[in-house]
Residue, then its C-alpha position, 0 to 999 in steps of 0.5 A: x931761474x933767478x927771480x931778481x926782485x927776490x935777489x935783491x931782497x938781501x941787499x935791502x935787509x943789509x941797508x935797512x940794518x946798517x940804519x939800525x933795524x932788526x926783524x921782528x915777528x909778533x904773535x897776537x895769538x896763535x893764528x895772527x903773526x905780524x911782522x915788522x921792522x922794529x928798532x934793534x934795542x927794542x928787537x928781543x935778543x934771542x931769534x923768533x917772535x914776541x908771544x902771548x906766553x903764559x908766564x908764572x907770577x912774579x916773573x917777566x916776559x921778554x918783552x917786560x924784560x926788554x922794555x926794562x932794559x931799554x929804559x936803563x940802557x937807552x934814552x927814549x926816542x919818538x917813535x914814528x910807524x910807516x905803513x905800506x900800501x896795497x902793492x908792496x910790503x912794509x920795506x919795500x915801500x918805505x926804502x927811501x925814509x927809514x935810513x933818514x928817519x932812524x937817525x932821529x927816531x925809533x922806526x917800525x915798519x910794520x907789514x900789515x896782514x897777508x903782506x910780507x910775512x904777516x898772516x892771521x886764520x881770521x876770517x876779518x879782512x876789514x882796515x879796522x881789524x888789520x888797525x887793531x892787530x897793528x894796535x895791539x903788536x905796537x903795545x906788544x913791542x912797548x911803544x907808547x906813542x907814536x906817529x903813524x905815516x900811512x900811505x894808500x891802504x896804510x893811511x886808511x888803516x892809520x886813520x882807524x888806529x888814530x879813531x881806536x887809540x888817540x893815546x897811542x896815535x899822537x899824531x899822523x901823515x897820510x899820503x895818497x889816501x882817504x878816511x874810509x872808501x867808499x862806494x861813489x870814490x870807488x866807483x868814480x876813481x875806478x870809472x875815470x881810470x877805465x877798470x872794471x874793479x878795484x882788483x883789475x887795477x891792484x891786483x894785476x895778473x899780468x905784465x900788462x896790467x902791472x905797467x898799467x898800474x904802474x903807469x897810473x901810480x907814477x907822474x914819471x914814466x919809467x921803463x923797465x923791462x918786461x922779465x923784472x916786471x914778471x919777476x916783481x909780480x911773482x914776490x910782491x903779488x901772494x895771498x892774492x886771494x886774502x887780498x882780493x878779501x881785504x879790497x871786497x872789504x874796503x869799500x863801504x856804503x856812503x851812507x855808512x861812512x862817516x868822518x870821525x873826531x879827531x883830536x891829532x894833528x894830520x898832515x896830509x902829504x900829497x903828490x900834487x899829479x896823484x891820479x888815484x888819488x886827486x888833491x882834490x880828495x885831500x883838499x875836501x878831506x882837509x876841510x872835513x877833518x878841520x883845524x887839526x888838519x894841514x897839506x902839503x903837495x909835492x909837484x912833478x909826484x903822482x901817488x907814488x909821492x914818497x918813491x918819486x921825490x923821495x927828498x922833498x917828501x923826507x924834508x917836509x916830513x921831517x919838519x912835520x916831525x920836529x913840529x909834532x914831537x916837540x909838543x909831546 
């Protein structure tokens, strides 16, 4: 039987190169690879995946190579990461901003550890390690700053980036999420939401519970039908049981959370009807984080802001942007 969500993935990859991305696999080490979208002049030419390889002195990596290139070949654009939540990898998420964004910027589109093709041996399902693996395959492919875009699981991961290597991180968007998770915004968000546990909701295994995420995700009620619901499930929906491990290491004591200093500017870009979510959460985040911090709510959006509205969302991250970068 045809799985149409996965016939569809070839359609994507067509759109997402005519804006001028190229995959990219990155090695970290021989058992963590992650994969990304990456710039096509920063892609390297020959098919497989930047390593960690060994290489005699005096000579250069491809990576070194490419990089040098690059900077003879091509005047350097800011570079802008989106990183995906819980529910879809990198492209699926983010299909609506990386045509518009590629035409002004160098755009990564990373999918984070035990999404899309990324995979790692290691026993560590914590947002800091997924942001020090995302870390040190961004320093891989060369960047030197950027802006990270996070959404959901991504903008926790992106505020832990930001914490571990402000020089990298210059600047960050977070939608539809929080610094850390912890215990009593688990518990309250998941008790007003009527789930028994963080997986019932993200990790449904029916297309019941799909519709019932889908339905709290989404201030518009769109229908689909039930075979194309299946279909999304059995592509979007591996490594369930590594998942079920990355939610089990989200959420963490309150009396362990705690709001790090930061020094970037942070836009926090929210659906205004986010139900998981609240702007009240974004509001009491805002003050929390201080100065550096501003917000911008989109009506008639719930947490899924990006995919909803994607051209208001796009223009007020694109006039975030231009503010940001101007100032590097």
């Amino acid at each position: 039987m045809v799985n149409f969500v996965e016939a569809q993935k070839p359609l994507l990859h067509f759109l997402i190169r005519r804006a001028g991305l190229r995959q990219q696999s990155v090695e970290l080490e021989p058992s963590t690879v992650m994969s990304f979208w990456v710039p096509k002049d920063k892609a390297t030419k020959k098919k497989g995946s930047i390593n960690n390889e060994i290489v005699p002195e005096g000579k250069s990596t491809d990576v070194e190579v490419l990089n040098e290139n690059c900077k003879k070949t091509a005047k350097e654009r800011p570079a802008v990461v989106l990183v995906h939540g819980f529910a879809a990898e990198g492209i699926v998420t983010w299909q609506f901003q990386v045509g518009v964004l590629a035409e002004k910027y160098d755009v990564y589109v990373p999918d984070l550890l035990f999404f899309g093709e990324s995979e790692t041996n290691s026993k560590d399902r914590s947002p800091l390690f997924q942001a020090q693996c995302l870390i040190a395959a961004l320093t891989r492919l060369g960047v030197k700053h950027c802006t990270v875009v996070g959404f959901s699981y991504g903008g926790m991961v992106a505020f832990k980036m930001a914490e571990l290597n402000p020089d990298l991180v210059r600047s960050l968007v977070i939608s539809g999420s929080v610094i850390a998770m912890t215990d009593s915004i688990s518990d309250a968000t998941l008790e007003r939401l009527g789930m028994k546990s963080s997986a019932e909701l993200l990790l449904p295994e029916t297309v019941k519970g799909l519709k019932a995420l889908q339905s709290q995700a989404m201030y518009k009620k769109f229908w689909f039908p039930n075979f194309l619901m299946k279909d999304y499930l059995e592509v979007m929906f591996n490594h369930r049981k590594e998942r079920a491990e990355l939610l089990d290491s989200l959420v963490i004591s309150n009396k362990d959370a705690t709001v790090p200093v930061l020094t970037q500017k942070i836009l926090l870009l929210w659906g205004e009807n986010d139900n998981l979510f609240k702007v009240e959460l974004a509001m009491d985040m805002k003050e929390k984080l201080g100065e550096k911090a501003t917000i911008q709510t989109i009506d008639k959006a719930g947490h899924l802001v990006h995919l909803e509205r994607p051209c208001r969302y796009n223009r007020l991250l694109k006039e975030y942007l231009a503010t940001v970068t101007a100032e590097d």
